[in-house]
Every structure is written in structure tokens, then in C-alpha cells.
N, CA, C and O atoms as a GROMACS GRO file, in nm:
protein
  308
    1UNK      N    1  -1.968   2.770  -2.673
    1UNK     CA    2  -2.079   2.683  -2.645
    1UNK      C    3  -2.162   2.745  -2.534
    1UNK      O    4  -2.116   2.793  -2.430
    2UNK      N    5  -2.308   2.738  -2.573
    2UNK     CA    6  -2.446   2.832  -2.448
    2UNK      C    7  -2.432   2.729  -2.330
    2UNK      O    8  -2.360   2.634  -2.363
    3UNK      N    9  -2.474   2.722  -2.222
    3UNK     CA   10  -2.595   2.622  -2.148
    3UNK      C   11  -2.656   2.760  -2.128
    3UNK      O   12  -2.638   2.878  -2.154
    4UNK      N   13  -2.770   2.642  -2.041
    4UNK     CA   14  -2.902   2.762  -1.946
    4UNK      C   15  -2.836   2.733  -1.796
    4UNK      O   16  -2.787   2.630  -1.750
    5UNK      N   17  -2.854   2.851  -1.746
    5UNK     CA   18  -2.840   2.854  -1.619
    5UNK      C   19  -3.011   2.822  -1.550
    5UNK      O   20  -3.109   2.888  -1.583
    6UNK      N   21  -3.013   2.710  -1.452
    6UNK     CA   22  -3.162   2.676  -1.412
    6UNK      C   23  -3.147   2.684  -1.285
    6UNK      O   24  -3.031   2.693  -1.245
    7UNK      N   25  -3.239   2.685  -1.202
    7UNK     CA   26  -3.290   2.675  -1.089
    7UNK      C   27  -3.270   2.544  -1.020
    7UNK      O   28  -3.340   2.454  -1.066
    8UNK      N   29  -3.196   2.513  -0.925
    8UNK     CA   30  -3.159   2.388  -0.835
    8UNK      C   31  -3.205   2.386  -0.685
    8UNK      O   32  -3.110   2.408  -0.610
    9UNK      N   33  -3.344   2.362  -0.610
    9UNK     CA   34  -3.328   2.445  -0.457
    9UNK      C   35  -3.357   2.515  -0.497
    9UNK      O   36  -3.431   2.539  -0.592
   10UNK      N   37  -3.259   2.607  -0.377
   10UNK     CA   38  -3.220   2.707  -0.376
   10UNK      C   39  -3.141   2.836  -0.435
   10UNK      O   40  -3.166   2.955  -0.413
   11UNK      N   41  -3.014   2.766  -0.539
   11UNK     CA   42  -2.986   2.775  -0.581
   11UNK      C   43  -2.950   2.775  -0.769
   11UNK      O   44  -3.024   2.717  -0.848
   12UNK      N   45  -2.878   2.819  -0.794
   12UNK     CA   46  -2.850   2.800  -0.948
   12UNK      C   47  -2.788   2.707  -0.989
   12UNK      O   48  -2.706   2.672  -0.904
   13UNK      N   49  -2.784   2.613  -1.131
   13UNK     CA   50  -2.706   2.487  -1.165
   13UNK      C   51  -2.692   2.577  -1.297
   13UNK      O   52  -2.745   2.686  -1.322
   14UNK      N   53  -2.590   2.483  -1.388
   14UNK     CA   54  -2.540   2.480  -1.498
   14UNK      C   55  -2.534   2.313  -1.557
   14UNK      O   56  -2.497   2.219  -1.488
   15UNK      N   57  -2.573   2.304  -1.679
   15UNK     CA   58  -2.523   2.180  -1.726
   15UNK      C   59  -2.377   2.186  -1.783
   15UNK      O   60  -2.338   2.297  -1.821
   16UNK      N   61  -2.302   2.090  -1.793
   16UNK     CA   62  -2.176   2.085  -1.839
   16UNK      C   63  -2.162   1.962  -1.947
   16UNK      O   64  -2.155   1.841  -1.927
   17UNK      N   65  -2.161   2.043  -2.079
   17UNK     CA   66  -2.181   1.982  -2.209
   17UNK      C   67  -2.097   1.848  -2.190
   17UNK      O   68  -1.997   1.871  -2.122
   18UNK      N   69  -2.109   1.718  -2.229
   18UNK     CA   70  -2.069   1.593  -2.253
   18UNK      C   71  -1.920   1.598  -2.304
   18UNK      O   72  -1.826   1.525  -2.273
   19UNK      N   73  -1.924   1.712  -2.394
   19UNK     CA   74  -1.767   1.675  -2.452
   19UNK      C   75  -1.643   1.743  -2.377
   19UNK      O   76  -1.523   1.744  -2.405
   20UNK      N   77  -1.730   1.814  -2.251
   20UNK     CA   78  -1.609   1.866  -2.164
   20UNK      C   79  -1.607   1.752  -2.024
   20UNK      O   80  -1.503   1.735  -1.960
   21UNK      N   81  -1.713   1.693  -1.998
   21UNK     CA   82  -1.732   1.622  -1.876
   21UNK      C   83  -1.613   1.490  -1.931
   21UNK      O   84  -1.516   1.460  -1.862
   22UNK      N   85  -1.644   1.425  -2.063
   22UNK     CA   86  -1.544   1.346  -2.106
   22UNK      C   87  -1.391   1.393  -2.104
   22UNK      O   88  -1.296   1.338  -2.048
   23UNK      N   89  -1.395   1.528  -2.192
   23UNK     CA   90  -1.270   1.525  -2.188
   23UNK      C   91  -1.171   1.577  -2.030
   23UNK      O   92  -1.059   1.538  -1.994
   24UNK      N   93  -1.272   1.682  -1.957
   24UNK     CA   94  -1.145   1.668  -1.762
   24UNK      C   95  -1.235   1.552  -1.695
   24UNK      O   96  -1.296   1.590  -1.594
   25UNK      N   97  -1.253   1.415  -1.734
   25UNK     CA   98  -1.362   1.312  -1.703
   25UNK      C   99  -1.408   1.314  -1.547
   25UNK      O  100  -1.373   1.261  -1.442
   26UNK      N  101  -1.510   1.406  -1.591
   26UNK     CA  102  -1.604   1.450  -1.442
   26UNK      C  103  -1.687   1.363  -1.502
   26UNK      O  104  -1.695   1.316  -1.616
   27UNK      N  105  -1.779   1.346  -1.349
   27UNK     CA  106  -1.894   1.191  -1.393
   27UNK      C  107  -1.978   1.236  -1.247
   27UNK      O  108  -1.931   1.274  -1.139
   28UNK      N  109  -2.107   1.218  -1.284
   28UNK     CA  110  -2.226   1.235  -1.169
   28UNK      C  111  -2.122   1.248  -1.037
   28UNK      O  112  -2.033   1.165  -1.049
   29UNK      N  113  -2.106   1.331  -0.911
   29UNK     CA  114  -2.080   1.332  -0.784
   29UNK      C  115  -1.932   1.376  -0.790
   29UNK      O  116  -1.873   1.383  -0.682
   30UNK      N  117  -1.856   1.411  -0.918
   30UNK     CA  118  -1.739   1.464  -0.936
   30UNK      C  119  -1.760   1.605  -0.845
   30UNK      O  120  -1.858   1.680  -0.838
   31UNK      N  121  -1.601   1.610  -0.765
   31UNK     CA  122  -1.597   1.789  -0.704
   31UNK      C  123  -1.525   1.842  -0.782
   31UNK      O  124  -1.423   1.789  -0.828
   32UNK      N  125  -1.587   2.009  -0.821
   32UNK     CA  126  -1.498   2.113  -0.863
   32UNK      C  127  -1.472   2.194  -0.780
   32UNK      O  128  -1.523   2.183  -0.669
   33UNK      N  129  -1.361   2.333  -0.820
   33UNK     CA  130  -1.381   2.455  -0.753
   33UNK      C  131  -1.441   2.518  -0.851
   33UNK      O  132  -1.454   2.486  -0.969
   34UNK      N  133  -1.477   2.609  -0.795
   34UNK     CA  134  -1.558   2.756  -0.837
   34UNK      C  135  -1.509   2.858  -0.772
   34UNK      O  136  -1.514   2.857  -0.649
   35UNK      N  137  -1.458   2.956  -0.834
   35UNK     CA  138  -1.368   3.083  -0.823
   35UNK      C  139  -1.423   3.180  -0.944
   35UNK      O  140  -1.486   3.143  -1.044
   36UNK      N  141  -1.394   3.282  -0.919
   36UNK     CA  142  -1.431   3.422  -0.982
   36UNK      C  143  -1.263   3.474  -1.006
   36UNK      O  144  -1.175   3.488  -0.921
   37UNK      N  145  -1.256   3.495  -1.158
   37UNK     CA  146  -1.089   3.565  -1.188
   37UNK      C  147  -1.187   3.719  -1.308
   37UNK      O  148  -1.260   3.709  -1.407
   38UNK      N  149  -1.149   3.808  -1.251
   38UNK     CA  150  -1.117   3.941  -1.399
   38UNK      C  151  -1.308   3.935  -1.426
   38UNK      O  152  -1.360   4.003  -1.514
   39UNK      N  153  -1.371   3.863  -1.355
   39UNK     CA  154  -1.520   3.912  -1.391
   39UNK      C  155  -1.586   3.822  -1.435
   39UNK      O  156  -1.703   3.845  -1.467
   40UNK      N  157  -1.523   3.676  -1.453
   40UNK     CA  158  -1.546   3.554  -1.496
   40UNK      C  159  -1.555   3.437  -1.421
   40UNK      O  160  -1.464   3.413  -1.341
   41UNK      N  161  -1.637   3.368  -1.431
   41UNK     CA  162  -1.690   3.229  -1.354
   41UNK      C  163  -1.618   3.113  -1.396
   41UNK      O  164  -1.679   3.038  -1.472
   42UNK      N  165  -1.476   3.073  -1.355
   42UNK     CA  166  -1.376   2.938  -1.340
   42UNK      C  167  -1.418   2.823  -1.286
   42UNK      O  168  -1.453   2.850  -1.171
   43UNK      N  169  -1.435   2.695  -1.310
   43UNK     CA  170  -1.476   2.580  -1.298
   43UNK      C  171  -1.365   2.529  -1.316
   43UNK      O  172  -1.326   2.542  -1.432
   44UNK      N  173  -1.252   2.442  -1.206
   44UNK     CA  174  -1.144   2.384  -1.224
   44UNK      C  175  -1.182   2.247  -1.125
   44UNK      O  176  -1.196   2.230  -1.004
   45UNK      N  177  -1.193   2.148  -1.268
   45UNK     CA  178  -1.210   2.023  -1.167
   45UNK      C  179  -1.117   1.994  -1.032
   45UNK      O  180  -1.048   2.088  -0.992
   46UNK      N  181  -1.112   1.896  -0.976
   46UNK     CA  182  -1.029   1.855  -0.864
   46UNK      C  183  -0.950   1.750  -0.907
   46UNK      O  184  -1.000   1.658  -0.973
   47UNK      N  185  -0.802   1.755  -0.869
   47UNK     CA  186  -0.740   1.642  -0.950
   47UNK      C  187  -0.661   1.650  -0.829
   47UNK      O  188  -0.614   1.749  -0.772
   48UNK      N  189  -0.654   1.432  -0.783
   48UNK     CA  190  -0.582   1.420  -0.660
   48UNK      C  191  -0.428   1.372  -0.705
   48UNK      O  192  -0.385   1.264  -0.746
   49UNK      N  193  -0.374   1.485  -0.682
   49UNK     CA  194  -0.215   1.430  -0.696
   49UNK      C  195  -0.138   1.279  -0.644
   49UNK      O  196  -0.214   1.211  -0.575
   50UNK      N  197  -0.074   1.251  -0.654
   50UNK     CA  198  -0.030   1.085  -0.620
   50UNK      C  199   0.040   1.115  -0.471
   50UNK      O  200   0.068   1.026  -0.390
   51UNK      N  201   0.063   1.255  -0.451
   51UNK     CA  202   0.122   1.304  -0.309
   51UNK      C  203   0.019   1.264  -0.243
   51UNK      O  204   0.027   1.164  -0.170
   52UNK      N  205  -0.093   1.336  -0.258
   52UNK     CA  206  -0.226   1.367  -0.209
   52UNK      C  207  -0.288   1.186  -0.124
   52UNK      O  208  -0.334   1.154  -0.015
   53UNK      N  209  -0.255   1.117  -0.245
   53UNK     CA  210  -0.344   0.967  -0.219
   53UNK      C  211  -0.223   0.899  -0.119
   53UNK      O  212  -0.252   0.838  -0.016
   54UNK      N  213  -0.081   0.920  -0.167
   54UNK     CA  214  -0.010   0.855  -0.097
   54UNK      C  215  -0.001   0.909   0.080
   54UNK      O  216   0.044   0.840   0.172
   55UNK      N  217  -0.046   1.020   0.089
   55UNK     CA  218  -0.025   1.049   0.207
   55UNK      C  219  -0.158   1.003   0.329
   55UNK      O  220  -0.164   1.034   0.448
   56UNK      N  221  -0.235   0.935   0.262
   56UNK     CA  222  -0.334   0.866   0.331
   56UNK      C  223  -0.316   0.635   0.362
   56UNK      O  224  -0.383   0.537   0.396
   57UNK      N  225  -0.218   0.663   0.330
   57UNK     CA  226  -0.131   0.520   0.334
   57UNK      C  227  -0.076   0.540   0.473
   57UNK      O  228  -0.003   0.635   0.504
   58UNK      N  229  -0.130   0.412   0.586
   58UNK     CA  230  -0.065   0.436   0.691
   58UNK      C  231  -0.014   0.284   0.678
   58UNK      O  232  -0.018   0.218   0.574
   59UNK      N  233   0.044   0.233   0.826
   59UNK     CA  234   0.082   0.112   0.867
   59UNK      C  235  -0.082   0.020   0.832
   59UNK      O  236  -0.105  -0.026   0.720
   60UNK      N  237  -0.146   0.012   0.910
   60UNK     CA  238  -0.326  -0.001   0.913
   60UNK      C  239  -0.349  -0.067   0.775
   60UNK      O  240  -0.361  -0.188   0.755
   61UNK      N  241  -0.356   0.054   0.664
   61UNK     CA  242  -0.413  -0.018   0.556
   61UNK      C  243  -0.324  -0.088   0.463
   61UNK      O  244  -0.363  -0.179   0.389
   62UNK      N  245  -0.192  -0.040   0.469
   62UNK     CA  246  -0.098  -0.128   0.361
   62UNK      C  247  -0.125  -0.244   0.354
   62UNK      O  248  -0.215  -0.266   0.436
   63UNK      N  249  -0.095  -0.333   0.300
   63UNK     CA  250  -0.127  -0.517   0.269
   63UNK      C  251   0.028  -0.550   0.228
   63UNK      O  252   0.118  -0.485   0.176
   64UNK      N  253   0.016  -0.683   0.276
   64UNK     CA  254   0.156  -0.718   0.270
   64UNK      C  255   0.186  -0.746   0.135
   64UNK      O  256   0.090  -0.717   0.064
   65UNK      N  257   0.273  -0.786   0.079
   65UNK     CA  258   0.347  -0.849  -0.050
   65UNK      C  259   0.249  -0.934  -0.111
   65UNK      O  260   0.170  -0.972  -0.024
   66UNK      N  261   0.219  -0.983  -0.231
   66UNK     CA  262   0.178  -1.060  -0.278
   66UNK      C  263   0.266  -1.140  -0.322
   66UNK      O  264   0.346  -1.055  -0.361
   67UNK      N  265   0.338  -1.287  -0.358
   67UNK     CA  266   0.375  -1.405  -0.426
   67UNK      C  267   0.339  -1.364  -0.550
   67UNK      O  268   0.218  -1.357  -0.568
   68UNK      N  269   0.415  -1.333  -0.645
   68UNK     CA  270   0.398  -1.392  -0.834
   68UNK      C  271   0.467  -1.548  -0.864
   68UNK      O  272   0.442  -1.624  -0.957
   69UNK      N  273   0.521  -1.558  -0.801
   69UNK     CA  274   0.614  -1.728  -0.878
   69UNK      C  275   0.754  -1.674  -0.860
   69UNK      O  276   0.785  -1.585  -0.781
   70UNK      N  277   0.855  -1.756  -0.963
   70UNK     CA  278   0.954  -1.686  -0.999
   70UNK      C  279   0.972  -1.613  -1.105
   70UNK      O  280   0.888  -1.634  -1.193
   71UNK      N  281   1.064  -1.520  -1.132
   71UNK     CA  282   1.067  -1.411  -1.250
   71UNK      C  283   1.051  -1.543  -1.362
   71UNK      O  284   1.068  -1.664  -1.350
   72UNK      N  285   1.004  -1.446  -1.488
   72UNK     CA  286   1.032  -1.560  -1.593
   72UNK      C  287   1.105  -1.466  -1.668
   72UNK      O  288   1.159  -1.554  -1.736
   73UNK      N  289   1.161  -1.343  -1.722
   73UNK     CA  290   1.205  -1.294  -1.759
   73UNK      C  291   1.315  -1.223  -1.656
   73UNK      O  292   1.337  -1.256  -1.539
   74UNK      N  293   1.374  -1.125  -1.726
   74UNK     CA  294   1.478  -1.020  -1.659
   74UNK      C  295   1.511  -0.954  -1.548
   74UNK      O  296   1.608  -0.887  -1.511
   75UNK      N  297   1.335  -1.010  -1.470
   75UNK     CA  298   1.302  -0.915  -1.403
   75UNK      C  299   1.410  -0.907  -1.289
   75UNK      O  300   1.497  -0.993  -1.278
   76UNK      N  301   1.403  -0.829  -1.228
   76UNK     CA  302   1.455  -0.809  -1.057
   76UNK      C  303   1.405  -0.744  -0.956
   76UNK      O  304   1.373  -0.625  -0.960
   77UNK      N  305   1.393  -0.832  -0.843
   77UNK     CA  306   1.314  -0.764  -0.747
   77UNK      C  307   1.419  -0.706  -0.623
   77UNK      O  308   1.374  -0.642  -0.528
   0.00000   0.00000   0.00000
């Protein structure tokens, strides 16, 4: 698949065809990297690991427990 490489600024843009933005679901203000491998231009979206998000959980923002009722099934807490 072509795009055009256009003029942005200063710089150069690329469009990124619909059926790739859907499928690694990048959306307006998504970050990638951009790296150079063997002579070629790599675009690897950013994907935040559950390490990544959990390690921004302090005392501060946690929220306490929420109440459901009692189990109605099997459950166990």
C-alpha cells in the first residue's frame, strides 16, 4: 500500500491508511516510535503495559471498596 509523503511545518507527515490505524487502533493524538532498522522507516505504536499503568497507582488515588450486596451466586470474596 502507497501514501504521499506531504509537507507538515516544518516538517514531513505521512497518512496512515484506515485499515492499519483500526487494526494497532491508533486514533487522532495516538504516540508512536519512529526508528530506522537495515535502511527502513519502523512505525511501532506505543502500547502501555498493565506494569506500566499499575505503577502510577499510589496511596492518593486508589478509592476505597465499593459495596455490591451479598454474593448471589458462588462467588467469594
Amino acid at each position: 500500500m502507497q501514501t504521499v509523503v506531504q509537507k507538515w511545518g516544518n516538517s514531513l507527515g505521512i497518512r496512515i491508511p484506515s485499515i492499519y490505524a483500526k487494526e494497532f487502533e491508533l486514533k487522532n493524538g495516538s504516540y508512536v516510535d519512529i526508528s530506522e532498522e537495515d535502511g527502513k522507516i519502523v512505525i511501532i505504536p506505543n502500547r502501555i503495559s498493565l506494569e506500566a499503568l499499575l505503577t502510577k497507582v499510589t496511596k492518593d488515588n486508589l478509592h476505597e471498596p465499593v459495596e455490591t450486596g451479598n454474593s448471589l451466586g458462588k462467588e467469594e470474596w
